[in-house]
C-alpha positions in Angstrom: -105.0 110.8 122.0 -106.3 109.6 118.5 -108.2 111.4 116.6 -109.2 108.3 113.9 -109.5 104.8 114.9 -107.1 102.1 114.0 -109.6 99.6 112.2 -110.9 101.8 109.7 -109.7 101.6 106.4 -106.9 103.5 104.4 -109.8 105.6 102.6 -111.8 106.1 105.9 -108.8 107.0 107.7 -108.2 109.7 104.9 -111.6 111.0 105.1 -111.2 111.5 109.2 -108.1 113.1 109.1 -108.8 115.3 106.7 -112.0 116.0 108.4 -109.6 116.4 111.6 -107.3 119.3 109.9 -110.1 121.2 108.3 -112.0 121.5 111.5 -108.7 122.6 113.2 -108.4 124.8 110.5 -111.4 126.9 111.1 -110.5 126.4 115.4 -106.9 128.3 114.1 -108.8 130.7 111.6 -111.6 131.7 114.4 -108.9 132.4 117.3 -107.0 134.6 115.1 -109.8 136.4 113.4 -111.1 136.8 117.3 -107.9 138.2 118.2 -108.2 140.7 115.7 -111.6 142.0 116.6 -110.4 141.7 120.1 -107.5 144.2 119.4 -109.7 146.6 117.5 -107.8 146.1 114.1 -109.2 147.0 111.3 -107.2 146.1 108.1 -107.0 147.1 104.7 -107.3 150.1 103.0 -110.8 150.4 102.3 -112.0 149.1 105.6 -110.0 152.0 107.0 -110.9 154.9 104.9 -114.8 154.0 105.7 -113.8 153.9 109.2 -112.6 157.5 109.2 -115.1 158.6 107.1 -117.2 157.2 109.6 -116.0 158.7 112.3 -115.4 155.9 114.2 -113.2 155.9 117.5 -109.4 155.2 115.7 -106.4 155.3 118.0 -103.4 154.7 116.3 -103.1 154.1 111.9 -99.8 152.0 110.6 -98.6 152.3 107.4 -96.4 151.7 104.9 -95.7 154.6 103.0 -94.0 152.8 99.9 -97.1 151.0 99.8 -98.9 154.0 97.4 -102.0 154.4 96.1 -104.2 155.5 98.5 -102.1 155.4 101.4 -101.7 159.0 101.0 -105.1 159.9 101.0 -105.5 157.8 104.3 -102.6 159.9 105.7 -104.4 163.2 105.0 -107.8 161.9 106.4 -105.5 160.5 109.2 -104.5 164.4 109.9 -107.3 165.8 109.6 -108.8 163.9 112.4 -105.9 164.3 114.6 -105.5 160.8 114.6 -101.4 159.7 114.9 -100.1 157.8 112.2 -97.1 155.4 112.5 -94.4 154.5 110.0 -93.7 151.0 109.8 -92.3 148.4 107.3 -94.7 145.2 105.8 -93.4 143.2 107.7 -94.4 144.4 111.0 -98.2 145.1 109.5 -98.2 141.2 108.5 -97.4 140.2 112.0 -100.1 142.7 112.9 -102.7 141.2 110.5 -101.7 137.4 111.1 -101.0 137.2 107.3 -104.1 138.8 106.3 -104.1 141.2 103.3 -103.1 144.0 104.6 -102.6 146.5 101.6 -100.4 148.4 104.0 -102.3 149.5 106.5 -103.5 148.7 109.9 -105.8 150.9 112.0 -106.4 149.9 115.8 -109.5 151.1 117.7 -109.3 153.4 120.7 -111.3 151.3 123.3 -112.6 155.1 124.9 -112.9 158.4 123.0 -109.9 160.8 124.3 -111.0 164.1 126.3 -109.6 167.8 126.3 -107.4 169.0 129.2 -110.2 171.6 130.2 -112.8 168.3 130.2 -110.5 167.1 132.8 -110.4 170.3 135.2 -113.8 170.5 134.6 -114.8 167.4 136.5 -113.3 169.3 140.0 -115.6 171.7 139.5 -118.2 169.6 139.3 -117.4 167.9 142.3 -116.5 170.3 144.2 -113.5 169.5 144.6 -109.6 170.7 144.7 -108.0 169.1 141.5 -106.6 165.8 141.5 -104.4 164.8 138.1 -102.1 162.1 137.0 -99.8 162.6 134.3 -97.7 159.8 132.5 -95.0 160.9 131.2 -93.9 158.7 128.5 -95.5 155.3 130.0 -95.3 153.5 127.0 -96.1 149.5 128.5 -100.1 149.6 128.1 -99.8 146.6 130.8 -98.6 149.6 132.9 -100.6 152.5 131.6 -104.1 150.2 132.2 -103.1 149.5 135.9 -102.3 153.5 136.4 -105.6 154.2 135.1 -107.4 151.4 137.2 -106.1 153.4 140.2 -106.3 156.4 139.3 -110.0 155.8 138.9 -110.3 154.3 141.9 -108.4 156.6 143.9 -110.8 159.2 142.8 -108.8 160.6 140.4 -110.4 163.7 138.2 -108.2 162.2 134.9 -105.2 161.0 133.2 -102.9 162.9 131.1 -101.1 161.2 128.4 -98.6 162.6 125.6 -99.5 161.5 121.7 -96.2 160.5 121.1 -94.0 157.6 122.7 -96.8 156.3 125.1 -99.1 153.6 125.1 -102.3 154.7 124.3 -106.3 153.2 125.0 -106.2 150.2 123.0 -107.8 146.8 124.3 -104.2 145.7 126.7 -105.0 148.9 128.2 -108.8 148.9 128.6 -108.9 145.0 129.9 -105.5 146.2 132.2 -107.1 148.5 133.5 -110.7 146.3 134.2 -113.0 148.7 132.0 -111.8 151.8 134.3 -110.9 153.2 130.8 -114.4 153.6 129.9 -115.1 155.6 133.3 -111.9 158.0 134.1 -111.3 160.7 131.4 -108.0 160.7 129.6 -106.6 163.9 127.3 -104.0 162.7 125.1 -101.9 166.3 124.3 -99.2 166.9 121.8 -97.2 169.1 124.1 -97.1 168.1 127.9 -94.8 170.5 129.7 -97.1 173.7 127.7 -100.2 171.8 129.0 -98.5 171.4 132.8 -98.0 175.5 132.5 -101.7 175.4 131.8 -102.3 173.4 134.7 -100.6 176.3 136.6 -102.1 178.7 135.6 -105.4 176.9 137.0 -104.1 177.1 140.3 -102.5 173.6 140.1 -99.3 172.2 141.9 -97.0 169.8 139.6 -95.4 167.0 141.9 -92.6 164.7 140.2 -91.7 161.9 140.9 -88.1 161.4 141.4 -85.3 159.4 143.2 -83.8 162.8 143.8 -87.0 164.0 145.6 -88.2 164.0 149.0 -89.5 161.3 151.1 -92.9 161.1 150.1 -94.7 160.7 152.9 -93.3 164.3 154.5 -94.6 166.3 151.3 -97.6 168.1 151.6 -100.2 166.8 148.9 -103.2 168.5 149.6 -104.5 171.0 147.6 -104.6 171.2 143.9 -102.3 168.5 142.8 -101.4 166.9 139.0 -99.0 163.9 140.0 -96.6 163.4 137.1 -95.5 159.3 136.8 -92.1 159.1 134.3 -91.7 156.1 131.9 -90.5 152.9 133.2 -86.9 153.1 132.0 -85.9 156.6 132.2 -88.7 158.3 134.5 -89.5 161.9 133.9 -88.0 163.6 131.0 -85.6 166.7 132.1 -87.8 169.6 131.1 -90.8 168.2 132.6 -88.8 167.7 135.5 -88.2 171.2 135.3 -91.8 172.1 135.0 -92.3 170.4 138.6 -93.0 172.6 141.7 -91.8 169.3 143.9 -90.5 166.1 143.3 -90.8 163.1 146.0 -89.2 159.7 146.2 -90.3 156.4 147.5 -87.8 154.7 150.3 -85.7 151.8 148.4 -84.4 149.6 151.3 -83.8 146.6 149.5 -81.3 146.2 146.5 -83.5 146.8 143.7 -83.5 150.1 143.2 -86.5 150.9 141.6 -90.6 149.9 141.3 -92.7 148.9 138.7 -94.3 152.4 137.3 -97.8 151.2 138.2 -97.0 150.4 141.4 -95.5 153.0 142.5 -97.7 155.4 140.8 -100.4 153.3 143.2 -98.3 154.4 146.4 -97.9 158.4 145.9 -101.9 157.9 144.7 -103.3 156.7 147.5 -100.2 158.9 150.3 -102.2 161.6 148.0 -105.5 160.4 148.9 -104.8 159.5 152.6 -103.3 163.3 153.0 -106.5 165.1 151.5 -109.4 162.9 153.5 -107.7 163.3 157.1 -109.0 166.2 158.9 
């Protein structure tokens, strides 16, 4: 397809195609400043010190530290807020910021505010309810972690656990993964899992695993007061929080793959979970 027409002249056509590029320009320039907004960055170092002044909802601040200045002081405010701060090199935060001046730092957004662990066993007793927790353990595909949550909340979950470190956590993949379920379903994000499962315990809770060394699934008992601990894609559930479990269960693998996508099978031992509690 043309853009210019044949039979103008040499000057016309170099008006039109100039015409042509600067309006694809600003097309390019729009997408990727809309891409940017639609990941929740927010870039530069002034941008993000107002933004934690603020107060506003921050998920996850990259940095690079050789950068100086006041990267320092964004690392304290960073701390202070309980906010996790990630070490990368400048050429990972120019990727980030599409080339944008970056001044070495990059913060992302949380696309929901984070909850405590009490929040979360707070909403049984609203209800009525015996507990009913998921836990990913290390789920670090935000793809995956939105479609846990999207079931979760529509299994009737009470909340998600995640840990702070090596997980995905709520940016935009996992709020528009999870089709705005984020915004309804609480999630805690904790620093040490297998202390908060002994918390859970001590509530009264049961801690089931999920493991290809369990049980068949469908002949454990999941009524009661439940957490249901999902491990990462690749490795499953670390050893201690294995550990921590009271039982683990297994899906049947009659084919030759050997293993399920962590969503869905996070979706099966949900719903055998919600299946078990509503029959009478």
């Amino acid at each position: 397809m043309a853009y210019y027409n044949k039979n103008n002249s040499s000057g016309e056509k170099k008006d039109e195609r100039r015409e042509y590029r600067r309006k694809k320009d600003a097309d390019v320039s729009a997408y990727e400043n809309s891409e940017k907004e639609d990941r929740g960055y927010i870039i530069g170092r002034n941008p993000v010190i107002e933004a934690l002044k603020s107060g506003s909802s921050i998920d996850t601040i990259y940095v690079n530290s050789e950068a100086g200045g006041s990267i320092g002081l964004i690392c304290r405010m960073a701390k202070e807020k309980n906010i996790v701060v990630k070490q990368v090199n400048d050429t990972k935060l120019t990727v980030m910021s599409g080339g944008a001046s970056h001044q070495g730092v990059i913060a992302v957004g949380a696309c929901a505010e984070y909850v405590s662990v009490e929040d979360i066993l707070a909403v049984s007793k609203e209800k009525g309810t015996d507990p009913f927790i998921i836990i990913c353990d290390e789920i670090e595909d935000p793809h995956n972690l939105g479609a846990i949550i999207r079931t979760a909340e529509a299994a009737g979950a009470d909340g998600i656990i995640i840990p702070k470190r090596r997980s995905a956590s709520l940016n935009q993949t996992v709020y528009k993964t999870s089709a705005g379920a984020a915004s309804w379903l609480p999630v805690a994000r904790v620093s040490n899992l297998a202390a908060v499962i002994d918390t859970l315990k001590e509530n009264g809770i049961w801690i089931y695993g999920t493991d290809a060394k369990g049980e068949d699934y469908t002949k454990v008992d999941m009524r009661g007061a439940m957490a249901l601990v999902i491990g990462s894609e690749g490795f499953g559930m670390g050893k201690l929080i294995e550990k921590k479990c009271d039982f683990l269960m297994r899906l049947p693998m009659n084919g030759k793959i050997t293993s399920l996508n962590a969503s869905v099978a996070a979706g099966i031992f949900m719903y055998e979970a919600v299946r078990q509690r509503t029959v009478k």
